[in-house]
DSSP file (Angstrom, degrees, kcal/mol; ACC not computed):
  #  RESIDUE AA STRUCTURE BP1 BP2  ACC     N-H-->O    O-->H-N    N-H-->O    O-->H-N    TCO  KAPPA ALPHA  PHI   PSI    X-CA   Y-CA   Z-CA
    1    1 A X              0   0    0      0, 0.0     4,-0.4     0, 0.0     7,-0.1   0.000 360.0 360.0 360.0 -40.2   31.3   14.6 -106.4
    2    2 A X    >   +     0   0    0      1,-0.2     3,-0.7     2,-0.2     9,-0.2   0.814 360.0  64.3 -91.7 -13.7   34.0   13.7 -104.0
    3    3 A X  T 3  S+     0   0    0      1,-0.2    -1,-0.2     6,-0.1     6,-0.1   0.852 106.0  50.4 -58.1 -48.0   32.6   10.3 -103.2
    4    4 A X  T 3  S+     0   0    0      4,-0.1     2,-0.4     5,-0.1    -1,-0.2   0.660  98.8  77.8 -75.3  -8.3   33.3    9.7 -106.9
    5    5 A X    <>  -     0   0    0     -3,-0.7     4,-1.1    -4,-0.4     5,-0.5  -0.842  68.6-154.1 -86.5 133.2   36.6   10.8 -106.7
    6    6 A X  H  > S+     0   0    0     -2,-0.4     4,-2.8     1,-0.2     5,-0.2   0.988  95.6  51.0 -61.6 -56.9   39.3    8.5 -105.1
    7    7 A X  H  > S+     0   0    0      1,-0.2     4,-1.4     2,-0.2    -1,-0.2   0.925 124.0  34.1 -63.9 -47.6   42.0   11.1 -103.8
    8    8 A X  H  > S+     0   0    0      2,-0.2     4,-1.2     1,-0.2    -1,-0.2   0.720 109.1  62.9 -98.9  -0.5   38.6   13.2 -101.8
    9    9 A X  H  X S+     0   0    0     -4,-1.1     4,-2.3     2,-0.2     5,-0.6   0.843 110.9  39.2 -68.2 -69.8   36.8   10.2 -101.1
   10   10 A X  H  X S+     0   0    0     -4,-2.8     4,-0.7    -5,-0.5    -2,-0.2   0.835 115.8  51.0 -34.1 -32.0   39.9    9.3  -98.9
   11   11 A X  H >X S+     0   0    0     -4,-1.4     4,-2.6     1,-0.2     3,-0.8   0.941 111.9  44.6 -75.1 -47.4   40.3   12.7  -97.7
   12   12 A X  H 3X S+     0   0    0     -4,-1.2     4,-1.1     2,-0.3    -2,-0.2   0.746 112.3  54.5 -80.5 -24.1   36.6   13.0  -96.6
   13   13 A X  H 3< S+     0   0    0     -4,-2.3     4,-0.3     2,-0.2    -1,-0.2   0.557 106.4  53.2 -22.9 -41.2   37.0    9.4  -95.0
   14   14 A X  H <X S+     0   0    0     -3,-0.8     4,-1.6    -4,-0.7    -2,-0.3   0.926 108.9  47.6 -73.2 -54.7   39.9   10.9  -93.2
   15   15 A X  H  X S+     0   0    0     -4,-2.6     4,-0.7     1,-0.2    -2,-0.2   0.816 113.2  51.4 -53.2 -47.3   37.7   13.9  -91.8
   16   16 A X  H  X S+     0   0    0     -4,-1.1     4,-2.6     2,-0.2    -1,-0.2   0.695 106.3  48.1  18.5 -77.6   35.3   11.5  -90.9
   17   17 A X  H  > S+     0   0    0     -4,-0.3     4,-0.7    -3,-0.2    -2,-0.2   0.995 118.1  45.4 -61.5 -55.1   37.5    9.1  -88.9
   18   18 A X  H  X S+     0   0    0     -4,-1.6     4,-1.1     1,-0.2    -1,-0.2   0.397 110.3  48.5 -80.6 -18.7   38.9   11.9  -87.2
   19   19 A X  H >X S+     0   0    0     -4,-0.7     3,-2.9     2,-0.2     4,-1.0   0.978 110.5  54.0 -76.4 -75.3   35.6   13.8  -86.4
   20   20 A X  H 3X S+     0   0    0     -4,-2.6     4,-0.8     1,-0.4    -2,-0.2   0.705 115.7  45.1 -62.2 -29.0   34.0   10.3  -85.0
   21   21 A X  H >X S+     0   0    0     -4,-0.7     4,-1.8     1,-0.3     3,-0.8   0.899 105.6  52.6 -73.2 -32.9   37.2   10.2  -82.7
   22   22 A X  H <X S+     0   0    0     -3,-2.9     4,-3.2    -4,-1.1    -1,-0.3   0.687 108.2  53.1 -84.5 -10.5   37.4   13.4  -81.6
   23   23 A X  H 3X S+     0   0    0     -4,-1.0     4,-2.0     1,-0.2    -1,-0.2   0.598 108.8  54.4 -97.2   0.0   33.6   13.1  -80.4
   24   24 A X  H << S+     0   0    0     -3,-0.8     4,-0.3    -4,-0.8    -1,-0.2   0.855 101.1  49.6 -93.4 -37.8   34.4   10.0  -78.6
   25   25 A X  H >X S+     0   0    0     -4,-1.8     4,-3.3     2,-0.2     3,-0.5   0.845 105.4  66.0 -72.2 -22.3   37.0   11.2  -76.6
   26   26 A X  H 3< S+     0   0    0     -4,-3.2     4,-0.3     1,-0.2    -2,-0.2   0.969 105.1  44.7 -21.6 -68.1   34.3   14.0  -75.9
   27   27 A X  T 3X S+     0   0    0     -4,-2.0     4,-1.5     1,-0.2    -1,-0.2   0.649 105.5  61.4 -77.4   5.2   32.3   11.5  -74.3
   28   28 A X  H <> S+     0   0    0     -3,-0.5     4,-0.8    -4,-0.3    -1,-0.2   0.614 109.3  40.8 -87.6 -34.0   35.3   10.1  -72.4
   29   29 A X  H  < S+     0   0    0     -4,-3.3    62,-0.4     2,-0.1    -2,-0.2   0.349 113.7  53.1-111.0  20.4   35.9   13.2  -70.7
   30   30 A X  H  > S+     0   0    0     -5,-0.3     4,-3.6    -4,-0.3    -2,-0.2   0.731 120.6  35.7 -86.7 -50.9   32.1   13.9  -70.0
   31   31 A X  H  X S+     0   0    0     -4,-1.5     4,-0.7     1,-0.2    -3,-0.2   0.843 114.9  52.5 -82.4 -29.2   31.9   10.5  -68.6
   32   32 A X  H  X S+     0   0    0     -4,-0.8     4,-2.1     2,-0.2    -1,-0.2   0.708 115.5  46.7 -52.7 -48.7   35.4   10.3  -66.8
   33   33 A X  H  > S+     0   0    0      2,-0.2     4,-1.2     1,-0.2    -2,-0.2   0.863 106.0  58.2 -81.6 -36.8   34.4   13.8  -65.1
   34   34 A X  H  <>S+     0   0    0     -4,-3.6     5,-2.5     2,-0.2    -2,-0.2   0.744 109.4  43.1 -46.2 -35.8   31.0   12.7  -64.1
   35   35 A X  H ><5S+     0   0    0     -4,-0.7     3,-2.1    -5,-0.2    -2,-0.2   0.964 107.6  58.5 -81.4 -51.6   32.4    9.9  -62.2
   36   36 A X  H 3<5S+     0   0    0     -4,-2.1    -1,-0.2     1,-0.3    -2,-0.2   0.733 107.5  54.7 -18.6 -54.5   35.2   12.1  -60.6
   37   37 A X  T 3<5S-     0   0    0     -4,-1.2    -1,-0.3     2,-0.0    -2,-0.2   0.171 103.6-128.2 -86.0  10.6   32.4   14.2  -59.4
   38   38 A X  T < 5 +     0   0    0     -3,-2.1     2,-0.8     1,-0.2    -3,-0.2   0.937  47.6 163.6  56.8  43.9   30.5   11.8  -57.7
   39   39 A X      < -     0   0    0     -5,-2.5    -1,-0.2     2,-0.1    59,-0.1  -0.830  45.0-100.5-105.4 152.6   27.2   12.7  -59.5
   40   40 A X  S    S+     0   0    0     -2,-0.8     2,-0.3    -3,-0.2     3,-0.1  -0.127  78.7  50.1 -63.4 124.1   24.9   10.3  -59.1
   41   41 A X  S    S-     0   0    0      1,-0.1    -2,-0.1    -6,-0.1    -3,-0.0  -0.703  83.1 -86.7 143.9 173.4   24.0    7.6  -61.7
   42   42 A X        -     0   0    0     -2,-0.3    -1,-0.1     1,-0.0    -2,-0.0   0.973  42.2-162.1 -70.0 -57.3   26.1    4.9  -64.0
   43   43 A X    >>  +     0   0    0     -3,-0.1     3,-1.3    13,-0.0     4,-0.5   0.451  52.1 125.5  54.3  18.4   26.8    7.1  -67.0
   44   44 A X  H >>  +     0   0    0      1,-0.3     4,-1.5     2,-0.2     3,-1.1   0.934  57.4  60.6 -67.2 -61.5   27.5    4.5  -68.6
   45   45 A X  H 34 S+     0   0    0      1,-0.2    -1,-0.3     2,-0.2    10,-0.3   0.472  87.5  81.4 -54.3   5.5   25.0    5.2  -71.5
   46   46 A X  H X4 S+     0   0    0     -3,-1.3     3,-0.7     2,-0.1    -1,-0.2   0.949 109.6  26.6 -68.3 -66.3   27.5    8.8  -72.2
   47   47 A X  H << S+     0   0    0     -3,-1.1    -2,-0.2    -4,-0.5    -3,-0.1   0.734 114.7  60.5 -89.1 -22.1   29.9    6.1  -74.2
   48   48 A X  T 3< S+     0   0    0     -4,-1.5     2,-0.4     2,-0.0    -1,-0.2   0.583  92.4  80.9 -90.5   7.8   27.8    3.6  -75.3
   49   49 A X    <   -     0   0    0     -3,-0.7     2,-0.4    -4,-0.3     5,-0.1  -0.621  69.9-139.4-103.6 173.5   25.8    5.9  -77.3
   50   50 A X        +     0   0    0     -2,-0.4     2,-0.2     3,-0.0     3,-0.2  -0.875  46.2  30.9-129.0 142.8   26.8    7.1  -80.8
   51   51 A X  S    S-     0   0    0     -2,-0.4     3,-0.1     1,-0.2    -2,-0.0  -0.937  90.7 -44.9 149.3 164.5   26.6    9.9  -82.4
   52   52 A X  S    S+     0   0    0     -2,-0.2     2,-0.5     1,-0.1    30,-0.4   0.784 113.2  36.0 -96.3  -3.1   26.7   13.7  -82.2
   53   53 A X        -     0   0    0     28,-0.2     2,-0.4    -3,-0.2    28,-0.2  -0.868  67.2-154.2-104.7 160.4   24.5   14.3  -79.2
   54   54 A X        -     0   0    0     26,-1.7     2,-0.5    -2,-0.5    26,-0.1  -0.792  15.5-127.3-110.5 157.5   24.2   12.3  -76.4
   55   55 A X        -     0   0    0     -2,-0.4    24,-0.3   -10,-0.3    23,-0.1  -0.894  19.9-172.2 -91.3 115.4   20.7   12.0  -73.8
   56   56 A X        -     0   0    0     22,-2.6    -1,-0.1    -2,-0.5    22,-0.1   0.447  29.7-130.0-111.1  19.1   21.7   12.6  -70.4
   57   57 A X        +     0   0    0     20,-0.3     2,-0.4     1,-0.3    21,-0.1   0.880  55.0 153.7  56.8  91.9   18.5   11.7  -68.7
   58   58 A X        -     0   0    0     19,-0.2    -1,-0.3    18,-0.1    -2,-0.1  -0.911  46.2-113.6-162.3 123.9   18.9   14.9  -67.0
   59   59 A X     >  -     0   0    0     -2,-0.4     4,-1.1     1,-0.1     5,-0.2  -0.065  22.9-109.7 -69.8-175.3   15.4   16.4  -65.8
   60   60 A X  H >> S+     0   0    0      1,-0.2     4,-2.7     2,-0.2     3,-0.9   0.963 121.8  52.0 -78.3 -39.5   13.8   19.7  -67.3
   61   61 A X  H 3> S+     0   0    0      1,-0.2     4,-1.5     2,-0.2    -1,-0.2   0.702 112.8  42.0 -75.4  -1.9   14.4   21.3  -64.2
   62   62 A X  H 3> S+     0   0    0      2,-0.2     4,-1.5    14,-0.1    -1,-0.2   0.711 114.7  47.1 -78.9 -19.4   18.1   20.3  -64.1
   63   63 A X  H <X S+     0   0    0     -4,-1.1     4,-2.5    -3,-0.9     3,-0.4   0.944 111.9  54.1 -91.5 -51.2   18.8   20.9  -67.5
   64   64 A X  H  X S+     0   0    0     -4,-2.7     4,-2.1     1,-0.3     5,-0.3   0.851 115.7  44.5 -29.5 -50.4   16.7   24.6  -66.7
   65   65 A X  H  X>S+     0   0    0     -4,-1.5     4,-2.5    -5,-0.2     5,-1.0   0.969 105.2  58.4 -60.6 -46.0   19.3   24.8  -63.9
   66   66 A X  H  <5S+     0   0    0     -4,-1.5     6,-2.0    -3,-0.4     4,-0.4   0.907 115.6  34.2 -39.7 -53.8   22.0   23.8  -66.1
   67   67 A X  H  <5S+     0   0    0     -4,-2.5    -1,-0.2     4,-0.2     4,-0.2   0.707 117.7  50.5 -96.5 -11.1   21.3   26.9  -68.6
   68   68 A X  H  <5S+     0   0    0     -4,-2.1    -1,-0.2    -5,-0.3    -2,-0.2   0.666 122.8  19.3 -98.9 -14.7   20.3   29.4  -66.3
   69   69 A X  T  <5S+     0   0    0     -4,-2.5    -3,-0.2    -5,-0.3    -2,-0.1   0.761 133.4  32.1-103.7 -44.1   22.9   29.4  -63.6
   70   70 A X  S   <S-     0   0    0     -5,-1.0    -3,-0.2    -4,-0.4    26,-0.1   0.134  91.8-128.5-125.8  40.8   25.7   27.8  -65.2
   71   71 A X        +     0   0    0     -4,-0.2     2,-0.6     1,-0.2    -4,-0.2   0.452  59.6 133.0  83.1   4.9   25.5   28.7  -68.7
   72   72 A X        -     0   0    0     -6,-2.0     2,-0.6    -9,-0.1    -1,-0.2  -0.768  44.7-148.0 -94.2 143.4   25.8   25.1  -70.3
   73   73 A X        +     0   0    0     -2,-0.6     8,-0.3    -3,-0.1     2,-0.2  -0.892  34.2 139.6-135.7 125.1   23.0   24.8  -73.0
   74   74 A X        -     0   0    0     -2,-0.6     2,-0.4     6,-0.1     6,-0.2  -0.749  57.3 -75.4-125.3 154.4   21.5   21.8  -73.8
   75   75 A X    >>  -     0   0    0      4,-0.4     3,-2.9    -2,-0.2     4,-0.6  -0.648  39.6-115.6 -93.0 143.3   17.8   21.0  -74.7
   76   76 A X  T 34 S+     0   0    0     -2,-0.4   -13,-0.2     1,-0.3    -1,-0.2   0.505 114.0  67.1 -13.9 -32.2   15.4   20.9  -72.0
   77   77 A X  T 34 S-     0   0    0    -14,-0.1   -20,-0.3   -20,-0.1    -1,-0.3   0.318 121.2-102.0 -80.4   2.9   15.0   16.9  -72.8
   78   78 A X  T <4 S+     0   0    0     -3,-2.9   -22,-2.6   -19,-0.1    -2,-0.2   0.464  73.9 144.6  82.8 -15.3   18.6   16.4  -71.7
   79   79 A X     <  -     0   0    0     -4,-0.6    -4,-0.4   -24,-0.3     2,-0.3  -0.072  24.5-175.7 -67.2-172.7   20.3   16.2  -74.9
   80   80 A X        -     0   0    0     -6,-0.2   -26,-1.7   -26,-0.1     2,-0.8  -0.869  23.2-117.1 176.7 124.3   23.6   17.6  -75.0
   81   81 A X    >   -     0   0    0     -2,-0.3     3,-1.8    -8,-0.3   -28,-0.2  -0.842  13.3-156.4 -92.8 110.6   26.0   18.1  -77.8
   82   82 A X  G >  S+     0   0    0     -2,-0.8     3,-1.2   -30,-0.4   -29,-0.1   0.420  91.6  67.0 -26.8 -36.9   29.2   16.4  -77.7
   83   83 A X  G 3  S+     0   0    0    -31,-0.4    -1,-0.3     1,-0.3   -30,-0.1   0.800  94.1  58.7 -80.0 -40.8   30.8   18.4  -79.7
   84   84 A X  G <  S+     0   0    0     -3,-1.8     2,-0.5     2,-0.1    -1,-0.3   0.245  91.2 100.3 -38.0  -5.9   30.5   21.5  -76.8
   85   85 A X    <   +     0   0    0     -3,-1.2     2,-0.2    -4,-0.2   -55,-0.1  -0.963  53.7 171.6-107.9 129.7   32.5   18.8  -74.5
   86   86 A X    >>  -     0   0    0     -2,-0.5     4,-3.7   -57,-0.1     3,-1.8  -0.934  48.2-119.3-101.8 144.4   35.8   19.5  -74.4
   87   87 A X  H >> S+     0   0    0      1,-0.3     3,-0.8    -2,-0.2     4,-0.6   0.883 119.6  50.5 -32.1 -79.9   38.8   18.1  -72.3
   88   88 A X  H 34 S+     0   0    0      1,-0.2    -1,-0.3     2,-0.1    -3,-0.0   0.370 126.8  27.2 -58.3  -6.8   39.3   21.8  -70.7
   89   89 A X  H X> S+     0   0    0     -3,-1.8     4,-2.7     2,-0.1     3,-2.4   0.613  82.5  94.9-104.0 -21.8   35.3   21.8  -69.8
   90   90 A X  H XX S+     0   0    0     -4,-3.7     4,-1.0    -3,-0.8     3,-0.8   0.888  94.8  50.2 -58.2 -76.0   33.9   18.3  -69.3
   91   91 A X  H 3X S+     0   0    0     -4,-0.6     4,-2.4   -62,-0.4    -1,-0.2   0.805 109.1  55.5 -37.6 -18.1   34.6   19.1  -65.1
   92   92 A X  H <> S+     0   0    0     -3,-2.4     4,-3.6    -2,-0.5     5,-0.2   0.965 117.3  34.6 -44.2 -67.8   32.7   22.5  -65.6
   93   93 A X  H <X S+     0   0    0     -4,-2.7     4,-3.0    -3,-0.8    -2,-0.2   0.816 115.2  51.5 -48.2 -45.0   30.1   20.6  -66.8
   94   94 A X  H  X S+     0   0    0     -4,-1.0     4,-1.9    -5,-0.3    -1,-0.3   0.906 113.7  48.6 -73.0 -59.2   30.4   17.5  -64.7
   95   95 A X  H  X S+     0   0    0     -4,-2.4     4,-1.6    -5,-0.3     5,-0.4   0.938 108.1  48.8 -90.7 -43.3   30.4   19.7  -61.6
   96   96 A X  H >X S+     0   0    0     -4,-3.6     4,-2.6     1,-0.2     3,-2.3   0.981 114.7  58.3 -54.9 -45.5   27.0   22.2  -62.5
   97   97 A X  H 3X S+     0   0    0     -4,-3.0     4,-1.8     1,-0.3    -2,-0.2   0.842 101.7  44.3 -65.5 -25.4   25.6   18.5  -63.1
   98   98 A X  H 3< S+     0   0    0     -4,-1.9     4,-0.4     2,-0.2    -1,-0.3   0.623 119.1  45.8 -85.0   0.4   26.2   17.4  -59.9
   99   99 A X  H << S+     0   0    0     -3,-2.3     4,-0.2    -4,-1.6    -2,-0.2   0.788 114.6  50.1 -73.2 -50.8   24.6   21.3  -58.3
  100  100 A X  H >< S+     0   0    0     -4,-2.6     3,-2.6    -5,-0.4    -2,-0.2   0.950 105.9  57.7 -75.5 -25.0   21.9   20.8  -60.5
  101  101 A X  T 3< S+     0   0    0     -4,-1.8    -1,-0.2    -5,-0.4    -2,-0.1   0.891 100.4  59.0 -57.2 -28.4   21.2   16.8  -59.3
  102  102 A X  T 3  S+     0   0    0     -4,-0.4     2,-0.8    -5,-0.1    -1,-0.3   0.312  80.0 117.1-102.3  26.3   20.7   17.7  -56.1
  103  103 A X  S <  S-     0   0    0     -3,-2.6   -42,-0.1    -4,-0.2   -38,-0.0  -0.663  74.1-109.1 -69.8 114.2   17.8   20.1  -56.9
  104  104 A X        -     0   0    0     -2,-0.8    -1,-0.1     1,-0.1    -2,-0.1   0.104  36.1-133.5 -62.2 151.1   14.9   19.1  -55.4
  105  105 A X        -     0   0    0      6,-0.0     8,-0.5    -3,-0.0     2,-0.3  -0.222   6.3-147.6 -83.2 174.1   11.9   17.5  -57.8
  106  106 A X        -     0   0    0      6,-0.2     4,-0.2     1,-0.2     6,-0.2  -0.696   9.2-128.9-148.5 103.2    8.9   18.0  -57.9
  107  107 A X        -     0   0    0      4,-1.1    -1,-0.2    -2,-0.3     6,-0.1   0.398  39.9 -97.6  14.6-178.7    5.8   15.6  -58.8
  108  108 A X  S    S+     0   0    0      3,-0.0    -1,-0.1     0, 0.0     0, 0.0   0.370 131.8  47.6 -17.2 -69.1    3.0   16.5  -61.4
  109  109 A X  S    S-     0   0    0      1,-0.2    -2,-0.1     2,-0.1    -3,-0.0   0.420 126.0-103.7 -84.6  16.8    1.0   17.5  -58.5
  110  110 A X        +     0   0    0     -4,-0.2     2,-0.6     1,-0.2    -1,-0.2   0.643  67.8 141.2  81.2  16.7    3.9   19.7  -56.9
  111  111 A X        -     0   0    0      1,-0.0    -4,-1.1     2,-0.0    -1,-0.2  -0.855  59.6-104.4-133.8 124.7    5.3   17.6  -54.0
  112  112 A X              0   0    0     -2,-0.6    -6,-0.2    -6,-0.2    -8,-0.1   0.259 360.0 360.0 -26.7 128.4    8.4   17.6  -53.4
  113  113 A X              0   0    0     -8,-0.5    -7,-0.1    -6,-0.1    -1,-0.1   0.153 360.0 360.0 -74.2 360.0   10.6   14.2  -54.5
């Protein structure tokens, strides 16, 4: 119905625009805060993907760390929704990532990475 309207097509076009921006500057201070924090890796794929979540190649046990010590939740696969990144968090975030990176791995077979 509002797609068929002129006046709420525009409006909902407007929400839109504004949505897609706001989730970009999301990743801009995810990726901006990563770097700040020295955690290791490019992060480069944070801006060039699209969308509302992003993949952070984040292991299970980092992301595990991530949601049991410092509260950020995200799925176990490393996906992460943008929309949870805020200006006033992304260094939260950015700094449990760089706690949880230096948690040691662990094989398949248990031995230590």
């Amino acid at each position: 119905m509002c797609l068929n309207n002129r006046d709420l097509r525009h409006e909902w076009e407007e929400c839109v625009r504004e949505m897609h921006g706001r989730i970009r500057k999301s990743r801009s201070y995810l990726h901006t805060a990563l770097k700040t924090c020295g955690v290791p890796g490019s992060w480069d794929h944070i801006l060039s993907q699209n969308g509302m979540f992003s993949y952070t190649g984040l292991t299970k046990a980092q992301c595990e760390l991530l949601i049991e010590k410092h509260h950020i939740y995200l799925l176990k696969t490393g996906r992460i929704s943008m929309c949870g990144i805020t200006q006033d968090n992304a260094r939260y975030v950015a700094a449990a990532s760089m706690t949880s990176s230096r948690t040691p791995r662990r094989t398949r077979s248990g031995r230590l990475l």
